[in-house]
N, C-alpha and C positions, 0 to 999 in steps of 0.2 A: 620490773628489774631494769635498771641501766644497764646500756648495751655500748659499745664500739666498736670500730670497723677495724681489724685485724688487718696487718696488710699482706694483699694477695687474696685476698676471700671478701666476696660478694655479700656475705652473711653477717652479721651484728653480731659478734659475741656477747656474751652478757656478763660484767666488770664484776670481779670479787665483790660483794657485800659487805665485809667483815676486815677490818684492818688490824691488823694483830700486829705490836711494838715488841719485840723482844731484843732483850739485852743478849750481849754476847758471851764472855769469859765468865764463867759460871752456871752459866743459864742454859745456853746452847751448846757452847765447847765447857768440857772438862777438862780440869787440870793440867792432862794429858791431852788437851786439845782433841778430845774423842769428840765426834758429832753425835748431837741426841736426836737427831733426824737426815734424812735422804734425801737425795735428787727424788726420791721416787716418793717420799711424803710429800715434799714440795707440791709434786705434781697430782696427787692427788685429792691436795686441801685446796687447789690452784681457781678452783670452780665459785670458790664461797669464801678464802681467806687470800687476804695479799699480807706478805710476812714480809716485814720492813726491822730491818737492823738500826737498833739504836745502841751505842759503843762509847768506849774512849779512847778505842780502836780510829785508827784514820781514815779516808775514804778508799786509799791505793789499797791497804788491808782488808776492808771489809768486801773492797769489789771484790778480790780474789776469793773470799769463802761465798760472794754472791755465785761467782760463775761457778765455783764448786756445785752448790746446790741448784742450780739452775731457776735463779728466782730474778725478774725482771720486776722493782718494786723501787722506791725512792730509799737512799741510806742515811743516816742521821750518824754522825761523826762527831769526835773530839768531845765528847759530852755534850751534845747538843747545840755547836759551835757552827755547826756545816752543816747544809743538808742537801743530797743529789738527788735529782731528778729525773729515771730515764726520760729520753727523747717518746714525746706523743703521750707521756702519764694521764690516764681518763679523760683520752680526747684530747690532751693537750694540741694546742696547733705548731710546737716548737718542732723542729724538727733533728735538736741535738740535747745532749744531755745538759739542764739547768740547775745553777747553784745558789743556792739561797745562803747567805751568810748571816750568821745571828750573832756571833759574837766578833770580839774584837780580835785584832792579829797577833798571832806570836809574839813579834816582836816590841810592841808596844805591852805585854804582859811581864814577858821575861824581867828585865829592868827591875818593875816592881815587887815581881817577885824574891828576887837577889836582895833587894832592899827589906822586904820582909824578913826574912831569913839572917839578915844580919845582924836588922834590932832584937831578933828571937835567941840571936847566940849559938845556932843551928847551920853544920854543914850539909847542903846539900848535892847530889849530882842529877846532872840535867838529861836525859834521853838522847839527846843530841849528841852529846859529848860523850858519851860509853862507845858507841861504833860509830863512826861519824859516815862511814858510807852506807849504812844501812837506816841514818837516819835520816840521810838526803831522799833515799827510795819510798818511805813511806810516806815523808811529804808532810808532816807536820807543822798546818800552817796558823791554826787558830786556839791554842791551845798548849799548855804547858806541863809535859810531865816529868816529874825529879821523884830521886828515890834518897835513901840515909839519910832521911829529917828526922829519926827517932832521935832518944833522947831528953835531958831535961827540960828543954826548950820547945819541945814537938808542941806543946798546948800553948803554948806564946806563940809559934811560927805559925798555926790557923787561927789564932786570936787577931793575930796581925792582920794575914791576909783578908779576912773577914770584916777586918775595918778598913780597908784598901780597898774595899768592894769589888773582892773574888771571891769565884766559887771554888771551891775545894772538895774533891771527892777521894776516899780513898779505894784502891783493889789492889789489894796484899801490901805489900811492901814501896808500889808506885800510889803517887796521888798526883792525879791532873787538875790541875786549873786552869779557868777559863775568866772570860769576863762579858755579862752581859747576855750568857745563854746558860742554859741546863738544859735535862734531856724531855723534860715536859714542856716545857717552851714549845721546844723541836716538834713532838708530836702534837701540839696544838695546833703548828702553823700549816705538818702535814694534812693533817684535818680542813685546815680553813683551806688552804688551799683546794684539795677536791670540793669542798661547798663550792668556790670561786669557779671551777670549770665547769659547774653547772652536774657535777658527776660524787656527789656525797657520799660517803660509807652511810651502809644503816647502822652499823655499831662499831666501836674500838675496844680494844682490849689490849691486856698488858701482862707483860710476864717477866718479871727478874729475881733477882739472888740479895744484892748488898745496898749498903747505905745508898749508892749513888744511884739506885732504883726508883728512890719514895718520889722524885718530882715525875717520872716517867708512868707510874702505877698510878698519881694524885691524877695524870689527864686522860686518863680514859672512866669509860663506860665501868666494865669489868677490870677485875687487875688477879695474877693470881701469882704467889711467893712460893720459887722453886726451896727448897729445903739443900740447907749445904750437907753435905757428907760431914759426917763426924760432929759440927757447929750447929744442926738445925736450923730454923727459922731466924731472917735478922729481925730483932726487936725493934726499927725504926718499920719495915714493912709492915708486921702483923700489927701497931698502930695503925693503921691507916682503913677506913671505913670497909665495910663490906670486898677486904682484900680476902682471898681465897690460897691459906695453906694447902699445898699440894704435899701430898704425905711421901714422895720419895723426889730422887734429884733423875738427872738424864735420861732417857729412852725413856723409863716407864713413870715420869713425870709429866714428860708430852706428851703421852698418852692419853694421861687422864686430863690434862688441861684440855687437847684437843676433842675427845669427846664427851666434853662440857660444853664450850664454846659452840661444835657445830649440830648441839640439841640443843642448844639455847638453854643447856641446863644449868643447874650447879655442882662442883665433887661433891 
């Protein structure tokens, strides 16, 4: 097993095995923002899984449900847009937190997106612009999310932007777009990156809810499809090969995924 030197201890720890990708809003938090796991799961899956947030949540957001749970692991933002790196990740020799950018800026998206939206005949409002000091705080920098694009036009405004070559994802009523990155992207480059430090997972795995899932459950090893309350299974997921329905949503969803994953079984 790979090991690194923890600081302040003489001794080699021996590094997670196991990289587990999970989505956030749906998957991990409910509706009501309830957690489907603890600081005290964290730390007890902490030996054999490193649990890495992949969102369309921002980085400034997700660190705060990181240090909630108390998980020290790389975060994947913006839909796959950003990715952070603690300081010293499996060996790393950096000694601050590193960012990897995969897609393109804001502000070189926004533009085209307004121009999308206009040949679509589609109003829409921009995240930015609803609270504007709350959207300086989260720091939205690689990534575009608008909401009130339903509508006649809503299947012409992702017609568009899809030939504008954007990604477009939707959760609920928001849909973000990016350019140049998605969330399987992100977790491959997670991956490659540990091969690079010489400090490789033995397996990945994957866990979410909605459409903006399938590229994040397509790169890993195992993948497994939280079930929505009320909606079940998304039909883009259970496409997708050897993905694994998990038969209820929150707490007693992670349950069963987690011990599957750390028997190396299946539900």
């Amino acid at each position: 097993m790979l090991r690194c030197m923890r600081p302040g201890s003489l001794r080699a720890a021996p590094l997670p095995r196991i990289a587990l990708f999970s989505d956030v809003d749906g998957t991990l938090l409910s509706a009501t923002d309830r957690l489907a796991i603890s600081a005290r799961d964290v730390s007890r899956m902490a030996s054999d899984i490193e649990l890495i947030l992949a969102s369309s949540r921002t980085l400034v957001e997700l660190a705060a449900l990181q240090r909630k749970l108390k998980i020290v692991a790389p975060l994947i933002a913006e839909n796959g847009a950003v990715i952070s790196f603690p300081a010293r990740w499996r060996g790393s020799p950096a000694t601050r937190r590193e960012l990897l950018l995969l897609g393109e800026a804001a502000s070189t998206i926004r533009p085209r997106v307004r121009r999308c939206a206009d040949d679509a005949g589609v109003e829409i409002t921009d995240q930015r612009d609803i609270h504007r000091e709350h959207a300086r705080a989260i720091r939205r920098g690689y990534s575009v999310c608008v909401r009130n694009w339903e509508g006649p036009g809503a299947e012409r405004f992702l017609a568009a932007l899809a030939a504008e070559g954007l990604e477009a994802t939707r959760s609920g009523k928001w849909i973000t777009i990016t350019s140049g990155a998605d969330k399987g992207m992100a977790a491959r480059s997670v991956l490659s990156h540990a091969r690079q430090l010489e400090a490789p997972f033995e397996r990945s795995v994957s866990i979410g809810n909605e459409a903006n899932d399938h590229s994040l459950l397509a790169a890993t090893q195992t993948r497994f499809a939280i079930r929505n309350p009320r909606r079940g299974h998304h039909d883009d997921l259970l496409g997708l090969a050897d993905v694994h329905p998990l038969s209820a949503s929150g707490v007693r969803a992670w349950r069963e995924a987690l011990a599957a994953i750390l028997t190396n079984g299946k539900p």
